[in-house]
N, CA, C and O of each residue as an XYZ file, in Angstrom:
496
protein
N       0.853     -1.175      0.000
C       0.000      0.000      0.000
C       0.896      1.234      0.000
O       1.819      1.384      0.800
N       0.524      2.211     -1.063
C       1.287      3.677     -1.184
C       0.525      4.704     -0.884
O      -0.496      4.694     -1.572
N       0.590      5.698     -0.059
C       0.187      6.548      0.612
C       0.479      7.967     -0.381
O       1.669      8.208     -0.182
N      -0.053      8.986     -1.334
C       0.426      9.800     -1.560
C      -0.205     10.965     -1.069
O      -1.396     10.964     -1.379
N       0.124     11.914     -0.450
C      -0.574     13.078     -0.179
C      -0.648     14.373     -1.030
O       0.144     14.260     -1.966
N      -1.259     15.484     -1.055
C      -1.429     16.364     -1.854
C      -2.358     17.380     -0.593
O      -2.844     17.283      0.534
N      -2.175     18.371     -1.730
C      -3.084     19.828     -0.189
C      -4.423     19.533      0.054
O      -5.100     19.827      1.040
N      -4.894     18.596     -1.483
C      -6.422     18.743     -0.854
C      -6.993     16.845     -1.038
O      -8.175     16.516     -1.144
N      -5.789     15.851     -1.031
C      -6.388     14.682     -1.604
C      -5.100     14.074     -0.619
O      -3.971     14.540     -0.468
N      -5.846     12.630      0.091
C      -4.720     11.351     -0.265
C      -5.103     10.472     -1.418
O      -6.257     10.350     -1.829
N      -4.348     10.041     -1.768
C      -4.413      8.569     -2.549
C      -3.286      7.509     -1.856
O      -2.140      7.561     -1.411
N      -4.237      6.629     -2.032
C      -3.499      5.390     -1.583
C      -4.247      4.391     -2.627
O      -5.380      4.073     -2.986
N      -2.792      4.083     -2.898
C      -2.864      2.893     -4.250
C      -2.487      1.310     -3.521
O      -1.432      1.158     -2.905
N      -3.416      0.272     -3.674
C      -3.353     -0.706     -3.493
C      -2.961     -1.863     -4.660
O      -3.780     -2.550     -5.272
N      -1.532     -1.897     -4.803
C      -0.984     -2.025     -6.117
C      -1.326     -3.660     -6.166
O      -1.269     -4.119     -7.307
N      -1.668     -4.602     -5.128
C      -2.159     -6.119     -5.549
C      -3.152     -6.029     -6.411
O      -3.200     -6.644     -7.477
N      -4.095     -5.159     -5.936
C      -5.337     -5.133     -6.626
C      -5.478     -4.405     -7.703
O      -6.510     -4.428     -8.374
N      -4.329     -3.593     -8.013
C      -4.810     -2.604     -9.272
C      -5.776     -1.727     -8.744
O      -6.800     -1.671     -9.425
N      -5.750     -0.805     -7.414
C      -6.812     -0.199     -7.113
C      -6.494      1.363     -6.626
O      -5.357      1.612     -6.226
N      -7.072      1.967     -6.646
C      -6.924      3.035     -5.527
C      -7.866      4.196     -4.947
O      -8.929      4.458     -5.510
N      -7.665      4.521     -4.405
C      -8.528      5.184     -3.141
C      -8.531      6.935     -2.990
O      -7.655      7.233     -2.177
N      -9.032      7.808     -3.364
C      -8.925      8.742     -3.377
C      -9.485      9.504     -1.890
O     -10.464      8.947     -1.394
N      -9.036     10.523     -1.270
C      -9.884     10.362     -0.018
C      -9.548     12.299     -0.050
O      -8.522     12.940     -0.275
N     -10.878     12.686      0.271
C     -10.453     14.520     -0.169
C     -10.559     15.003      1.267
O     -11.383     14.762      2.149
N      -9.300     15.878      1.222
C      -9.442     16.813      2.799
C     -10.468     17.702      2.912
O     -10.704     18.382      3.911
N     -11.071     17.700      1.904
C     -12.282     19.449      2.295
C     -13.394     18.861      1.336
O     -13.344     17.833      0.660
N     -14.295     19.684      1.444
C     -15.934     19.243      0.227
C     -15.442     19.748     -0.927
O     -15.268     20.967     -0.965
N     -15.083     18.862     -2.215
C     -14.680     18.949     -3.075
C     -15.333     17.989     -3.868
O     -16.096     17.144     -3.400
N     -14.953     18.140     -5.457
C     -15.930     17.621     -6.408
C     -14.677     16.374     -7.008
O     -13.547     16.135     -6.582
N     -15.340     15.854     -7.980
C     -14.108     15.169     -8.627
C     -13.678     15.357     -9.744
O     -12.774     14.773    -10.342
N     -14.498     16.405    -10.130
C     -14.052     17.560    -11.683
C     -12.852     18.377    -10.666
O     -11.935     18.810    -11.362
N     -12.694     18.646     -9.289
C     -11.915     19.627     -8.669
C     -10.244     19.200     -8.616
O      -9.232     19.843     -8.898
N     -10.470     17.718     -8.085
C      -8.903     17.230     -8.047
C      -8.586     16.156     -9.118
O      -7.880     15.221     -8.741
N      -9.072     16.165    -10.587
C      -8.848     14.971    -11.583
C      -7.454     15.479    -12.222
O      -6.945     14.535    -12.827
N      -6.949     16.221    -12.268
C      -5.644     16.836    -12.485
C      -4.773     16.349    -11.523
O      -4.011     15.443    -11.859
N      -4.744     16.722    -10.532
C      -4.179     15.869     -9.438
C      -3.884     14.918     -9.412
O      -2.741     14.461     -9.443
N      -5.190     14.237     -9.327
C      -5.230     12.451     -9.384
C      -4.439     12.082    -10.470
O      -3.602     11.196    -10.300
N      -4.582     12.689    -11.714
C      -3.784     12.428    -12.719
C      -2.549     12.272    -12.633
O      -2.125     11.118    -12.561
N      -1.656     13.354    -12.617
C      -0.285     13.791    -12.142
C       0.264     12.508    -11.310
O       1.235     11.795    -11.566
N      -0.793     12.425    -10.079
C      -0.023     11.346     -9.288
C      -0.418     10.040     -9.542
O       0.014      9.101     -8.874
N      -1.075      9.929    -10.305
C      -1.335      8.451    -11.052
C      -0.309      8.142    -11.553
O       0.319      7.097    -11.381
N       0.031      9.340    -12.446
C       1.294      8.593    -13.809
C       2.417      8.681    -13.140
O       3.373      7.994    -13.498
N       2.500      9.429    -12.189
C       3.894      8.964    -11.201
C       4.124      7.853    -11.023
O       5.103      7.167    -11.314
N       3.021      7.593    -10.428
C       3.113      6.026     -9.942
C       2.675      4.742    -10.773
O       2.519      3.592    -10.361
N       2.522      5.245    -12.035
C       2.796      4.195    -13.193
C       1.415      3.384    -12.496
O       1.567      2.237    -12.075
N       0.361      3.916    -12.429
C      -0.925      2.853    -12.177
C      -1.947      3.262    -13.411
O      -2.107      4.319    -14.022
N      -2.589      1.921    -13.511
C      -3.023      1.577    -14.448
C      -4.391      0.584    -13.372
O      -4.153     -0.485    -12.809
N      -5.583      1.227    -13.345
C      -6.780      0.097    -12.979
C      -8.324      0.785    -12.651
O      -9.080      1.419    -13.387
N      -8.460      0.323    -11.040
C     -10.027      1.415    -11.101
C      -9.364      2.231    -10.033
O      -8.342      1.777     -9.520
N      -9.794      3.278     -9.682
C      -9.500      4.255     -8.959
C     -11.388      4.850     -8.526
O     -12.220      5.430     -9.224
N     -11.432      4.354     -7.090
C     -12.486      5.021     -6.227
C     -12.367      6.458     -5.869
O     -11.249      6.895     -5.596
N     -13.342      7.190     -5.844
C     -13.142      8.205     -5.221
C     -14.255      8.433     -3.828
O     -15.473      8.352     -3.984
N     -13.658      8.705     -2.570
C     -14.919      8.883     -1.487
C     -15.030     10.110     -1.428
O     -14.219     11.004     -1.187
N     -16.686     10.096     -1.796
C     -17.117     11.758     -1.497
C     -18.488     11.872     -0.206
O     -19.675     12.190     -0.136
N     -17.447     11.411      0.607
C     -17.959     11.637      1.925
C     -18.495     12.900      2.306
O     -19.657     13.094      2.663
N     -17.292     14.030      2.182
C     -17.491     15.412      2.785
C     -18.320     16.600      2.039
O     -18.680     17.702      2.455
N     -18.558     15.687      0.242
C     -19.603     16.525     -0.236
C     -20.857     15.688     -0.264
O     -21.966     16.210     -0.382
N     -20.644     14.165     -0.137
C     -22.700     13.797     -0.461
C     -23.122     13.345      1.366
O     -24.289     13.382      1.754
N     -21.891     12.922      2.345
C     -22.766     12.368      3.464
C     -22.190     11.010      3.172
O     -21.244     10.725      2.438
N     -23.203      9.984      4.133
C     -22.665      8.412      4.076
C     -23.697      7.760      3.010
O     -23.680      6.553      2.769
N     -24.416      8.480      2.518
C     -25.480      7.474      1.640
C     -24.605      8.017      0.306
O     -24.284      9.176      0.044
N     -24.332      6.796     -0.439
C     -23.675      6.366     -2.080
C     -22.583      7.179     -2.202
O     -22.487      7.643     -3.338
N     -21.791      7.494     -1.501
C     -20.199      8.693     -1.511
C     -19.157      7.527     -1.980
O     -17.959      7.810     -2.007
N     -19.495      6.522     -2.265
C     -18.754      5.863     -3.288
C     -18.794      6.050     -4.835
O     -19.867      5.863     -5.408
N     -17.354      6.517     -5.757
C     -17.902      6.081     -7.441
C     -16.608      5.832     -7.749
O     -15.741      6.392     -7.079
N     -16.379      5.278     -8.417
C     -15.349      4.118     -9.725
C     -15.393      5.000    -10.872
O     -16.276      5.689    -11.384
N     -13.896      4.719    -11.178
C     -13.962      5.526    -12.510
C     -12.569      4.698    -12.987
O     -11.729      4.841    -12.099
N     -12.116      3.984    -13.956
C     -11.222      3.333    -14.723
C      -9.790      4.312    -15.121
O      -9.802      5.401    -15.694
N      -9.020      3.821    -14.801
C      -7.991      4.830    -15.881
C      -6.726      3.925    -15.986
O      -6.269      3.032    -15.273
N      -6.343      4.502    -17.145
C      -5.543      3.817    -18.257
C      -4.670      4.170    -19.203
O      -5.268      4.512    -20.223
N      -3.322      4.241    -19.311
C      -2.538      4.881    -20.111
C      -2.899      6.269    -19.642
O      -3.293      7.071    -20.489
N      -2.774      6.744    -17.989
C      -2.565      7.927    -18.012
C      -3.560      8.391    -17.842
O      -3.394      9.285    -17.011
N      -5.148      8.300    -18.305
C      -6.214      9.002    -18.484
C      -7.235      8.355    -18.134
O      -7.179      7.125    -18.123
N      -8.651      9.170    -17.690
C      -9.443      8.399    -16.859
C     -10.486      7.961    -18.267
O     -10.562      8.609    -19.310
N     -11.157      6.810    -17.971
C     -12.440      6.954    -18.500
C     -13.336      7.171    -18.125
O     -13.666      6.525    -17.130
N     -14.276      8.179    -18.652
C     -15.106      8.929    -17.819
C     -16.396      8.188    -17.873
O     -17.173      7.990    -16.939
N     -16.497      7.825    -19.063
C     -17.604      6.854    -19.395
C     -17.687      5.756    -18.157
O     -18.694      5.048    -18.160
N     -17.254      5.664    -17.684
C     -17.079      4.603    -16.592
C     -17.255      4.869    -15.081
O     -17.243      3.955    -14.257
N     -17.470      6.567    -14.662
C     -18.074      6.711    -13.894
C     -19.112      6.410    -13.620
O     -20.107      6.645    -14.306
N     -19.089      5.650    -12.238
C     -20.539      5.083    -11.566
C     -20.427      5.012    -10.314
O     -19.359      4.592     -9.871
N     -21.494      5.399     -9.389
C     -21.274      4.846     -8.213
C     -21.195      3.512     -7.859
O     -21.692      2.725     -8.664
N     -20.468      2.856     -6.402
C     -19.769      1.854     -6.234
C     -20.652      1.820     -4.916
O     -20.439      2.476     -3.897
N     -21.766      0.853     -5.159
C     -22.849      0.342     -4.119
C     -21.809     -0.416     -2.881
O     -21.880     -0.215     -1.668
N     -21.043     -1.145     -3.458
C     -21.284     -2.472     -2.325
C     -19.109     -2.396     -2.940
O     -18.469     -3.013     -3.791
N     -18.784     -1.434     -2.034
C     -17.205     -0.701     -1.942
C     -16.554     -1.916     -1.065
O     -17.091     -2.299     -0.026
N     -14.936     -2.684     -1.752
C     -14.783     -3.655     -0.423
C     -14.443     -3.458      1.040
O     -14.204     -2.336      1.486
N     -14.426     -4.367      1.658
C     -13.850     -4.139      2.906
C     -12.883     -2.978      3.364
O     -13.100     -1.997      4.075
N     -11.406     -3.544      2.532
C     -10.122     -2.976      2.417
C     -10.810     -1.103      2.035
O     -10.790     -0.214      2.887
N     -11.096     -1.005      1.270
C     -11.890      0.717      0.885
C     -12.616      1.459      1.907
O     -12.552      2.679      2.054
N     -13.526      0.401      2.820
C     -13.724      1.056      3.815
C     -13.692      1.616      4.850
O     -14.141      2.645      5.354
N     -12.875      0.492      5.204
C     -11.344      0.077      6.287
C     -10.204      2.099      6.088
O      -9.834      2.949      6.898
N     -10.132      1.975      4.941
C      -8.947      2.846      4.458
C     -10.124      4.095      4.879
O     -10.025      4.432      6.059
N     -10.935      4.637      4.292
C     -11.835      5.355      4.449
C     -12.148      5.768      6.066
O     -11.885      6.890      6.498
N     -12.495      5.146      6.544
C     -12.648      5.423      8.300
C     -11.486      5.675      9.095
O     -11.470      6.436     10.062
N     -10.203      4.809      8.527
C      -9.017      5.111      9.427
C      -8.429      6.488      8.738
O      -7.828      7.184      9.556
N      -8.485      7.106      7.194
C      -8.487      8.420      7.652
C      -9.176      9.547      7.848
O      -8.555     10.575      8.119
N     -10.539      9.553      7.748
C     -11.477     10.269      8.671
C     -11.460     10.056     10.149
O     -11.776     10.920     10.966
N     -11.034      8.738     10.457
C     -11.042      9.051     12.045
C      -9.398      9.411     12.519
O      -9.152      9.469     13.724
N      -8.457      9.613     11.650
C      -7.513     10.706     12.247
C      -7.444     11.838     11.499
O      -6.359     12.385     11.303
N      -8.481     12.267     11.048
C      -8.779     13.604     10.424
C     -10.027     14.081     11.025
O     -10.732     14.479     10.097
N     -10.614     14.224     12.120
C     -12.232     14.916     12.378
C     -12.434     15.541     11.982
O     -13.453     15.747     11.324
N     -11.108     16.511     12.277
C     -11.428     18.147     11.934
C     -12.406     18.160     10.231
O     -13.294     18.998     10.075
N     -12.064     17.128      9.097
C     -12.024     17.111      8.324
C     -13.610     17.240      8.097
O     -14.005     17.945      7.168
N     -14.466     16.617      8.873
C     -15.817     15.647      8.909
C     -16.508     17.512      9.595
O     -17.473     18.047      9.050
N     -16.018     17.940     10.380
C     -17.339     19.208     10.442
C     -16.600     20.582      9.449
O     -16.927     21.753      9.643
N     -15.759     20.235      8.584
C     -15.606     21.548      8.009
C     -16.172     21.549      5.934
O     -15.731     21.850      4.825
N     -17.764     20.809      6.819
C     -18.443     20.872      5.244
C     -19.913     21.736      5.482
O     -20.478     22.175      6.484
N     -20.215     21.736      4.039
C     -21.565     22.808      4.249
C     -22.511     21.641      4.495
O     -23.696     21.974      4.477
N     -22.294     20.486      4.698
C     -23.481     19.661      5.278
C     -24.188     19.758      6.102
O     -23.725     20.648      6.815
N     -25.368     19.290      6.650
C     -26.332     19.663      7.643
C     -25.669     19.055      9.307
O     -24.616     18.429      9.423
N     -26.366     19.342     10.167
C     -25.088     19.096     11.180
C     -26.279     17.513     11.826
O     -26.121     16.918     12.892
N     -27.167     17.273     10.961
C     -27.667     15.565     11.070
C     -26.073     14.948     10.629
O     -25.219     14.349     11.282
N     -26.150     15.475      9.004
C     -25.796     14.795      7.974
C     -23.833     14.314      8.448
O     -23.170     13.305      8.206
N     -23.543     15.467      9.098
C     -22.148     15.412     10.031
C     -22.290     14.495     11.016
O     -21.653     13.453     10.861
N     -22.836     14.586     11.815
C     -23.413     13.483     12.659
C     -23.357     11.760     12.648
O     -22.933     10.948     13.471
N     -24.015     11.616     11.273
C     -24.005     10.001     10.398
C     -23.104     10.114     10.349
O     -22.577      9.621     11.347
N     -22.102     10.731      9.389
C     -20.846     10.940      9.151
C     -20.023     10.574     10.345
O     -19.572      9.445     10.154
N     -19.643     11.054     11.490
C     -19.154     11.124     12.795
C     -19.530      9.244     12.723
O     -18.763      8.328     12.424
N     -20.652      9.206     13.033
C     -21.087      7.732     13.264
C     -20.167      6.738     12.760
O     -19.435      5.950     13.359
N     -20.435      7.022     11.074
C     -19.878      5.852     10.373
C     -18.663      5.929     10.496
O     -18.038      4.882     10.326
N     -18.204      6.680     10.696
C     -16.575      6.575     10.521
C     -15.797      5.890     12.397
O     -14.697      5.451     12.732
N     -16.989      6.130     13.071
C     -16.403      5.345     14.296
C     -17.098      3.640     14.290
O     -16.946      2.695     15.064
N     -17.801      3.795     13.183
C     -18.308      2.023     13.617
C     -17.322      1.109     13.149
O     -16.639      1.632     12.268
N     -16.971     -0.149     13.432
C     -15.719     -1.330     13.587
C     -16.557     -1.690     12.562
O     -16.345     -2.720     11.924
């Protein structure tokens, strides 16, 4: 597992699986950091699906989506949300929201919707 950071994104690439994990420090879109993601994709010479969690802009209901990329570039056509995200994704997802809080109340979400949020990210 590779850990890369950036001002407003981690990625962590799970190179067994051909996978990786996008995880955003602030409420951001994924038109906002696909440049990014890019850049540090082809650094790291990956090639597969790449998740993105958009926790801090939709909440805990469907803040999963998949998007393919390949030779460098995403396919966009291939954006979809990712119902049923594995273990390992979610796992990664909670352990850094739960050493990031600060991260979880600095959205324009409703302070329910922070709340769930808070929740899910402390449930085992």
């Amino acid at each position: 597992m590779m850990h890369i950071e950036t001002e407003n994104i981690r990625l962590t690439i799970l190179s067994k699986r051909n996978e990786a994990v996008v995880l955003f420090k602030r409420e951001l879109y994924i038109t906002d950091v696909l440049e990014e993601v890019v850049e540090e994709l082809s650094n790291a010479h990956f090639d597969g699906n790449v998740v993105f969690d958009m926790l801090l802009t939709k909440g805990v209901t469907e803040h999963y989506y998949r998007m393919q990329y390949c030779n460098n570039k995403f396919d966009y056509s291939s954006n979809a949300p990712l119902p049923n995200p594995t273990i390992d994704i979610i796992r990664i997802s909670k352990a850094f929201y739960r050493s990031h809080p600060d991260f979880l109340i600095r959205t324009s979400l409703s302070s329910k919707q922070i709340n769930s949020m808070r929740m899910w990210v402390e449930e085992v």
